[in-house]
TORKESE-135373 format. One record per residue: residue number from 1; residue in three letters; y, x, z of N, C-alpha, C in turn. Coordinates in Angstrom, 2 decimals. Each point is the difference from the previous one (the first is absolute). Layout:
N
+------+------+---------+---------+---------+---------+---------+---------+---------+---------+---------+
! resi ! resn !     n_y !     n_x !     n_z !    ca_y !    ca_x !    ca_z !     c_y !     c_x !     c_z !
+------+------+---------+---------+---------+---------+---------+---------+---------+---------+---------+
!  NUM !  ala !       Y !       X !       Z !       Y !       X !       Z !       Y !       X !       Z !
...
+------+------+---------+---------+---------+---------+---------+---------+---------+---------+---------+
! end
This chain:
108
+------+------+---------+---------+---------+---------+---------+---------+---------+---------+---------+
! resi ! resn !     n_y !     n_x !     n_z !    ca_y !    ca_x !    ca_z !     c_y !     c_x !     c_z !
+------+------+---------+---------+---------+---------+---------+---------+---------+---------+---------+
!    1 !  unk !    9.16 !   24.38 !  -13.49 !   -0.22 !   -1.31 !    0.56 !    1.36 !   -0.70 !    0.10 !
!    2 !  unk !    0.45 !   -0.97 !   -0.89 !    1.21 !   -0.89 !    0.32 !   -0.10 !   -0.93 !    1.28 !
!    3 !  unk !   -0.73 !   -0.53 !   -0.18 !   -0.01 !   -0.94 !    1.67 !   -0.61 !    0.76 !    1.22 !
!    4 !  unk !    1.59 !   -0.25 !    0.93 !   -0.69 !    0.77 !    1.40 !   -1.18 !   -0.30 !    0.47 !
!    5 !  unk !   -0.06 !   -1.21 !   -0.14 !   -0.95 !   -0.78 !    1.17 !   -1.13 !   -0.97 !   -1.02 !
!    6 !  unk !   -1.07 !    0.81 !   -1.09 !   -0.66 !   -0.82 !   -0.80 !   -0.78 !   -0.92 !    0.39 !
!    7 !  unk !   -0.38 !    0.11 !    1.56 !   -1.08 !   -0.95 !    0.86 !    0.50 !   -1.58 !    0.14 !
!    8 !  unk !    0.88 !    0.31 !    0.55 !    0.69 !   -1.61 !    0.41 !    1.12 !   -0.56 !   -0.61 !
!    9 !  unk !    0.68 !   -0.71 !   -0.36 !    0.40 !   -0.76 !   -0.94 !    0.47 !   -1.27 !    0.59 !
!   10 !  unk !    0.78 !   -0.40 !   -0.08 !    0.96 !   -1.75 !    0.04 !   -0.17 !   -0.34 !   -1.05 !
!   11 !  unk !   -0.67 !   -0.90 !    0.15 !   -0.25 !   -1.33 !   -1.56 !    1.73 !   -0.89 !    0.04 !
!   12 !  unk !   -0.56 !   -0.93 !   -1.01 !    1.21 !   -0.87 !    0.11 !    0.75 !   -1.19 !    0.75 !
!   13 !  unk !   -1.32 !   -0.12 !    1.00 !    0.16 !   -0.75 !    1.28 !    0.41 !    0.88 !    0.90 !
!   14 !  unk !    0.09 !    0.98 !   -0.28 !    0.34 !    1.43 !    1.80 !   -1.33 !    0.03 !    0.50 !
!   15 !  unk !   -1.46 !   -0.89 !   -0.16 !   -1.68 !    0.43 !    0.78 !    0.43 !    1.53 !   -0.72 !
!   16 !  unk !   -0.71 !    1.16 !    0.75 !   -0.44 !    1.40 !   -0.11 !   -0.92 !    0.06 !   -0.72 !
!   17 !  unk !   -0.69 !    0.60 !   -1.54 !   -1.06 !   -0.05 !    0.05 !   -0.62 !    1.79 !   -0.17 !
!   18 !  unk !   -1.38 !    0.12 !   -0.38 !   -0.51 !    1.17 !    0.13 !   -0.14 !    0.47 !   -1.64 !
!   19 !  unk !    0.38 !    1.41 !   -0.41 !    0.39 !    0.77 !   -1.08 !    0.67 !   -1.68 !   -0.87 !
!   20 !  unk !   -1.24 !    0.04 !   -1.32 !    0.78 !   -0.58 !   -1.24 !   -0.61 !   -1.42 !   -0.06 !
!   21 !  unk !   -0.79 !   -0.65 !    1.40 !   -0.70 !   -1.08 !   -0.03 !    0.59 !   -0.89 !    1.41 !
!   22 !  unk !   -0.98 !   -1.38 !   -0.65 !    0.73 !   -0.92 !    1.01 !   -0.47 !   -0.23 !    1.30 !
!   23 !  unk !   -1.02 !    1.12 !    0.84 !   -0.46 !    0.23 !    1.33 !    1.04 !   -0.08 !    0.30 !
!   24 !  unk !    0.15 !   -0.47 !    1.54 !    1.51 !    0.03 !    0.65 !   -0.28 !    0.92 !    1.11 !
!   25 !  unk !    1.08 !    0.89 !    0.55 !   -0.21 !    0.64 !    0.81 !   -0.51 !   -0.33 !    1.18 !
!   26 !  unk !    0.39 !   -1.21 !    0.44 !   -0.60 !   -0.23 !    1.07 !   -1.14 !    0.02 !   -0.05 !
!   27 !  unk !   -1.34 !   -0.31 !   -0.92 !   -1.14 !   -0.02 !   -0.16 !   -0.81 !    1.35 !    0.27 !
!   28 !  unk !    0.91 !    0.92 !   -0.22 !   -0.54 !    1.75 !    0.03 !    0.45 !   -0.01 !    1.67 !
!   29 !  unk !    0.77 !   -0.10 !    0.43 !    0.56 !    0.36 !    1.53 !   -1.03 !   -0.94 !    0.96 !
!   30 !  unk !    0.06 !   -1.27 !   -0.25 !   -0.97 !   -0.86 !    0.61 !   -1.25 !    0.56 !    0.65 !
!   31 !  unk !   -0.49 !    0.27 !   -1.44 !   -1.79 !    0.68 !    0.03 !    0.54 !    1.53 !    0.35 !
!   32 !  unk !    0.73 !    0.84 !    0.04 !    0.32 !    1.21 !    0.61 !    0.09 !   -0.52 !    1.57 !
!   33 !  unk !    0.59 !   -0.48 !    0.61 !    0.55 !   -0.60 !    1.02 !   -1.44 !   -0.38 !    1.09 !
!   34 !  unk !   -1.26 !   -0.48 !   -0.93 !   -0.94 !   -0.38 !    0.48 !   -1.19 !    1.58 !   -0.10 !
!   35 !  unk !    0.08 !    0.90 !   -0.58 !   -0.67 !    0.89 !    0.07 !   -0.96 !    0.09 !   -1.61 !
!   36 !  unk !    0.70 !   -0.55 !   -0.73 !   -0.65 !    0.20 !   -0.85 !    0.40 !    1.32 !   -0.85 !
!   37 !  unk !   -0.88 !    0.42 !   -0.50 !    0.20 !    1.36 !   -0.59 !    0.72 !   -0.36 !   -1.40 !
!   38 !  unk !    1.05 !    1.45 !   -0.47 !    0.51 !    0.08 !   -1.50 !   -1.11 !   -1.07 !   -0.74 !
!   39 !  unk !   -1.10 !    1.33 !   -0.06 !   -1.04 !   -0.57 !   -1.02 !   -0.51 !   -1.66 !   -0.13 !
!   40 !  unk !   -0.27 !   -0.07 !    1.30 !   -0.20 !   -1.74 !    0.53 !    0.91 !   -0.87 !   -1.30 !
!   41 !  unk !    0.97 !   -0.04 !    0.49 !    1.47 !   -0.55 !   -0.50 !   -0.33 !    0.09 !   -1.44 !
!   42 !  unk !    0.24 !    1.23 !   -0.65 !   -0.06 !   -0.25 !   -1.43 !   -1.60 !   -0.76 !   -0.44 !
!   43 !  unk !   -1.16 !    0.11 !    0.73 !   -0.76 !   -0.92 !   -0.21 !    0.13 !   -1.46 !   -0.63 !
!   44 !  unk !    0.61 !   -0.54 !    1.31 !    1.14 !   -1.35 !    0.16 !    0.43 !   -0.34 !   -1.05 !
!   45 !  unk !    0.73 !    1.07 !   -0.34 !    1.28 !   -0.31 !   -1.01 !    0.14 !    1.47 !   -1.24 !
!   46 !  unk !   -1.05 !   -0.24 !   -0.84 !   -0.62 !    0.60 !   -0.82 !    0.87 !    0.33 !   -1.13 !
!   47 !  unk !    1.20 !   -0.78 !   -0.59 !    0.98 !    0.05 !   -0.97 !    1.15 !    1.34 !    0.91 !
!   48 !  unk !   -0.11 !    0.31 !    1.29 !    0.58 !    0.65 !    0.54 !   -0.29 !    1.32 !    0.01 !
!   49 !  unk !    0.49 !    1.11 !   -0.52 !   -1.19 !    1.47 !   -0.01 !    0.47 !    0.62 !    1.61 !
!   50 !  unk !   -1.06 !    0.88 !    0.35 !   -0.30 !    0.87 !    1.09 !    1.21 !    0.36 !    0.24 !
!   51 !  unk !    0.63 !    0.75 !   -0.77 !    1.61 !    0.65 !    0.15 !    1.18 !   -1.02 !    0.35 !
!   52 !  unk !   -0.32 !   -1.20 !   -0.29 !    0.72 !   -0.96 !    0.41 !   -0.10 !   -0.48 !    1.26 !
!   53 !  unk !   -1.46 !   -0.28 !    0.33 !   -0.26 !   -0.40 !    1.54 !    0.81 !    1.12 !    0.88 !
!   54 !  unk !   -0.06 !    1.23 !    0.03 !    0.10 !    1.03 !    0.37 !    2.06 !    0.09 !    0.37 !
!   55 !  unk !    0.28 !   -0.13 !   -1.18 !    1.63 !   -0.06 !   -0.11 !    0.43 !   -1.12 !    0.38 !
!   56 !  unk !   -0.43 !   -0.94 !   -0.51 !    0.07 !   -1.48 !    1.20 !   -0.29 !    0.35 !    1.85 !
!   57 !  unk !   -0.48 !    0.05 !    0.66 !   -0.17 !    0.69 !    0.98 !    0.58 !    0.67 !    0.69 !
!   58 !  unk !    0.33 !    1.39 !   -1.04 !    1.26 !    1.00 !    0.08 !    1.08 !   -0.56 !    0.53 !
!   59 !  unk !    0.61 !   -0.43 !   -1.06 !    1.10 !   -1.14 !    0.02 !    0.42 !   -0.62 !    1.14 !
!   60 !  unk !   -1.13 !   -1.16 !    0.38 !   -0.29 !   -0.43 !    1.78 !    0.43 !    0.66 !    0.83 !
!   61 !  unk !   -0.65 !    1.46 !   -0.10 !   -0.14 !    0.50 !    1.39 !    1.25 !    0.85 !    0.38 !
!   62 !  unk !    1.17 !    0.45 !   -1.66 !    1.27 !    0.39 !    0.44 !    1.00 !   -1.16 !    0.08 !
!   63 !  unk !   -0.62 !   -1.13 !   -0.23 !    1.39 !   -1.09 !   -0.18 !   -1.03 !   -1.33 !    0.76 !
!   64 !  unk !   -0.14 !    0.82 !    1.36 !   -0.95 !   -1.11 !    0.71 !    0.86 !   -1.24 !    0.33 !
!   65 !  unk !    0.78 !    0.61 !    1.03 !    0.82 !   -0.94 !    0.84 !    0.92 !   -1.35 !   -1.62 !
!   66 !  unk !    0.54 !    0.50 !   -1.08 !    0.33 !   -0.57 !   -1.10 !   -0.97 !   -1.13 !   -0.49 !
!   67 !  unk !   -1.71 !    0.32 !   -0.05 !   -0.68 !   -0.32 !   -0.44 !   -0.54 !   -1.36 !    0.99 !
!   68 !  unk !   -0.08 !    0.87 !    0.90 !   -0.20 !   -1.64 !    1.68 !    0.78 !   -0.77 !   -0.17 !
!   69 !  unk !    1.39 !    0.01 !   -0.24 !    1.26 !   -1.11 !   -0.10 !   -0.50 !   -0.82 !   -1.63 !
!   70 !  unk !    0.02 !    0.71 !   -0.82 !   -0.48 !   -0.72 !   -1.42 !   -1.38 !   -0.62 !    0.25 !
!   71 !  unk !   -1.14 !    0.53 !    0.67 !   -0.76 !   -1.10 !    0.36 !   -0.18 !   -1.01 !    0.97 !
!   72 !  unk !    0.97 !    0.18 !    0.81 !    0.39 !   -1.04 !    0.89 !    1.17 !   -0.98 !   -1.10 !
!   73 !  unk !    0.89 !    0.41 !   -0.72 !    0.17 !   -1.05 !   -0.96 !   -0.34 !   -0.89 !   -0.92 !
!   74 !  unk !   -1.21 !    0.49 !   -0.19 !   -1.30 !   -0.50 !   -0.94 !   -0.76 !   -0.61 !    0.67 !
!   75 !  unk !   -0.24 !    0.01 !    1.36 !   -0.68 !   -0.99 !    0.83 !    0.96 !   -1.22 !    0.62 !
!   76 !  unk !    0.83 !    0.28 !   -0.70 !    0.75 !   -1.03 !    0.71 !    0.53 !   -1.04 !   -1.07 !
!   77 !  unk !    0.34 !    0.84 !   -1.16 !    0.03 !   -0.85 !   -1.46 !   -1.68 !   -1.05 !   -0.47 !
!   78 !  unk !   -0.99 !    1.04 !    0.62 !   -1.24 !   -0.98 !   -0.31 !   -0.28 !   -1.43 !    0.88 !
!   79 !  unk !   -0.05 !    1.10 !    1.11 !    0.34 !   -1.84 !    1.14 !    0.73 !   -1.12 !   -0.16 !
!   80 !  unk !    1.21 !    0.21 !   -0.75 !    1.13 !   -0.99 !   -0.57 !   -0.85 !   -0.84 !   -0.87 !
!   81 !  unk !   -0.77 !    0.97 !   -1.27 !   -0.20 !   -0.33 !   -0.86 !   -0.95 !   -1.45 !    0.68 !
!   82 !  unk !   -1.39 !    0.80 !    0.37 !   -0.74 !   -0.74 !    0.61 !    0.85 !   -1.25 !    0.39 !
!   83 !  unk !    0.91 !    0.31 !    0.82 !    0.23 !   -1.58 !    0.90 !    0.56 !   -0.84 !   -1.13 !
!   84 !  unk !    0.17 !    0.14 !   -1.15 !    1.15 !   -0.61 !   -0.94 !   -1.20 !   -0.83 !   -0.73 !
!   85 !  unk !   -1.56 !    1.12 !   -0.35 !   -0.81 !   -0.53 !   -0.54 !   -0.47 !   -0.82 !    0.54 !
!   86 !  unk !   -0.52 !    0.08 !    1.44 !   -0.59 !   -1.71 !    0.54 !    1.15 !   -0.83 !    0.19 !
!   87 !  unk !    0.69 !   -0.15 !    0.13 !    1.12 !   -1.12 !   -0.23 !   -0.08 !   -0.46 !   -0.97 !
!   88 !  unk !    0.26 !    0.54 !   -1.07 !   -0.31 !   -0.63 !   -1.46 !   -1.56 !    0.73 !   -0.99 !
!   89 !  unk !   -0.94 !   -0.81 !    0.81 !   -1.19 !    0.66 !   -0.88 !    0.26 !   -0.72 !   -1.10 !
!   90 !  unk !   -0.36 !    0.90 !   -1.51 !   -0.42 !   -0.81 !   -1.34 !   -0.63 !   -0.88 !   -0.09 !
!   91 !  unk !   -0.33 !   -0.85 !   -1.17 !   -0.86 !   -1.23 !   -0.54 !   -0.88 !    0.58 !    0.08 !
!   92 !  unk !   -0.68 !    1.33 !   -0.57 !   -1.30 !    0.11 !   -0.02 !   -0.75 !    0.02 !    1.48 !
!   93 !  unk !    1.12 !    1.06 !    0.89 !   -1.09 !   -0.15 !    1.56 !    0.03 !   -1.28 !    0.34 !
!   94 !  unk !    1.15 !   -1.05 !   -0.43 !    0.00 !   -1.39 !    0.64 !   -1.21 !   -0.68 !   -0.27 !
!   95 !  unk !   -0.45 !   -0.02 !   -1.40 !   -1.28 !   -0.57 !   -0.87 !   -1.46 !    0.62 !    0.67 !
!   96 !  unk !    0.14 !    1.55 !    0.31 !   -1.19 !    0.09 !    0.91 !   -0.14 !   -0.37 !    0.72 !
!   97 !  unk !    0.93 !    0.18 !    1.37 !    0.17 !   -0.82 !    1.35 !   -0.75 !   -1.24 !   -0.17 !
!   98 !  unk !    0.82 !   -0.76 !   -0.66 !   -0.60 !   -1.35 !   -0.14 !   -1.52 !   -0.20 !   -0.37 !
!   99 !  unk !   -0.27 !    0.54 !   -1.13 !   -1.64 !    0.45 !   -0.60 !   -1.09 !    0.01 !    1.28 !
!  100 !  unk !    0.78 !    1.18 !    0.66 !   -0.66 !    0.23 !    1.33 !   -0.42 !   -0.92 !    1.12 !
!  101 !  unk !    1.41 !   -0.81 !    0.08 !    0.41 !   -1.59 !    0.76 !   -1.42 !   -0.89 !   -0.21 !
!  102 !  unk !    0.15 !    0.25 !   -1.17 !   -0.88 !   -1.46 !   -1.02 !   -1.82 !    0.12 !    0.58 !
!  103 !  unk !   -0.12 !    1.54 !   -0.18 !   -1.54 !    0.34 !   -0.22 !   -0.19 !    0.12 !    1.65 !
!  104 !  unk !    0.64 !    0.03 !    1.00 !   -0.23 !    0.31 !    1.30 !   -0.15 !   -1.76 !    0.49 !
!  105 !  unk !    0.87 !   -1.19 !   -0.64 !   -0.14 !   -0.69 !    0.36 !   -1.23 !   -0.42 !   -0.67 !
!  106 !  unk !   -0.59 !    0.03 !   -0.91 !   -1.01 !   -0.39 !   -1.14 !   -1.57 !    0.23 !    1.15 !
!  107 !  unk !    0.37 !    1.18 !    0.58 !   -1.27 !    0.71 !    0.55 !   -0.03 !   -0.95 !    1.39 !
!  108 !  unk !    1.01 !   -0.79 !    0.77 !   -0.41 !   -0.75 !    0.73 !   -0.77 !   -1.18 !   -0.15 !
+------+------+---------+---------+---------+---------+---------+---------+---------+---------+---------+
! end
């Protein structure tokens, strides 16, 4: 086996993901976190095999405290994101909004 650690993985953004696919770790810890079973999980996330859910997990549960700080960084990079996105929503949500505007006033 050349790679220590075949489960988890740093893409090219630094997100974690699970073996050789683009599940992100947090998605396996999440639904672990909530009681969902190995098996559950690879349900979910089907491009992911059993041995992966499993070593994903693994992973977690020796590099917990590591893993809480990286998803507390990831919740905090998404919230940004979020606030950046309603500040500047796109043309297209702008064009629905409005759509919406139009047909709510139409119905009075």
């Amino acid at each position: 086996m050349n790679d220590p650690n075949p489960y988890v993985r740093s893409d090219d953004h630094g997100a974690l993901r699970v073996g050789k696919t683009k599940v992100s770790l947090d998605s396996v810890v999440y639904a672990f976190q909530q009681g969902h079973s190995p098996e559950t999980i690879q349900q979910q996330y089907p491009s992911v095999s059993l041995e992966e859910i499993y070593g994903a997990i693994t992973y977690y549960l020796a590099n917990r405290e590591e893993v809480d700080r990286y998803l507390k960084r990831q919740e905090q990079l998404w919230d940004e994101l979020r606030r950046q996105s309603e500040q500047t929503p796109n043309s297209v949500v702008e064009r629905l909004r409005a759509m919406r505007a139009t047909k709510a006033v139409q119905k009075q």
